[in-house]
N, C-alpha and C positions, 0 to 999 in steps of 0.2 A: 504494500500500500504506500503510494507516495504523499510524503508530508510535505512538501514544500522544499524552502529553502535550510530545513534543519539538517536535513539527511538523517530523520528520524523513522520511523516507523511502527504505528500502533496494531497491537495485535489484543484480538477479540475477546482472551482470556483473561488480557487484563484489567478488564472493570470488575467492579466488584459485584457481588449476587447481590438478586433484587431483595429488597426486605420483605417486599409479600409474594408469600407461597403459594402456591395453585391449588386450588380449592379441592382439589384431591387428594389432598395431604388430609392422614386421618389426626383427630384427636386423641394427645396422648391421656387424658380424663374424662372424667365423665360429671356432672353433677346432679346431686341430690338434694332434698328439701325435708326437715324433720322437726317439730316442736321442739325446742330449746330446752325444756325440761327433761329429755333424752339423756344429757349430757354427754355420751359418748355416739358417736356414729353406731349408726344400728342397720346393716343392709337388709335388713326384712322389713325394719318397720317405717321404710324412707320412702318419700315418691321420689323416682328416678324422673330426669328431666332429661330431655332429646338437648338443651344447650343454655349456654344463660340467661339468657332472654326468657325460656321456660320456669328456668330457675322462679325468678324474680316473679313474676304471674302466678304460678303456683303458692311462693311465700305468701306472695299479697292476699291469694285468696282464702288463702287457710289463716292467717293470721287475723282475718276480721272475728275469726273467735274468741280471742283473747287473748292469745298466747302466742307469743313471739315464736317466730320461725327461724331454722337455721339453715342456711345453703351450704354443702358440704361438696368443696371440689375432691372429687375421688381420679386420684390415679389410676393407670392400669397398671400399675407397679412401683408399691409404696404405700405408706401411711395416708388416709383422707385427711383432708382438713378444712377448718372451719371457713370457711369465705366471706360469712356475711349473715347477717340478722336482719332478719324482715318483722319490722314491727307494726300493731295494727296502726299505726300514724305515717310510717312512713320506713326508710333505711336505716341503720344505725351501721 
């Protein structure tokens, strides 16, 4: 490839990777949603959620009961953890 008057030449490898990933790229977690009174992740007693957006709908609508919700991002390998509390007023 000619660059002008440098006598340089740029090769295609050299840019860096794009920071967004092709939508076919899987997730390496998963999240879930459970009343806060749970205290520890509980996989049976949790709704599972297709993604975060889900997540957060889910909390909001179980937490109009009274009881704060907790969104648990789960790994496909490792510990879960806590992500976030859905309260009936709002985020925390």
């Amino acid at each position: 490839m000619d660059s002008g008057d440098t006598g340089t030449s740029v090769i295609a490898t050299d840019r860096p990777s794009p920071i967004i990933r092709p939508s076919n790229t899987k997730q390496m977690f998963d999240f879930a949603v459970q009343p806060a009174s749970f205290g520890s992740f509980d996989q049976w007693g949790c709704q599972w959620a297709t993604d975060m957006d889900h997540a957060y709908k889910i909390g909001r609508r179980e937490a109009t009961s009274g009881e704060d919700q907790v969104i648990w991002k789960v790994p496909h390998s490792g510990q879960p953890m806590k992500w976030a509390t859905v309260a009936g007023e709002g985020i925390a």
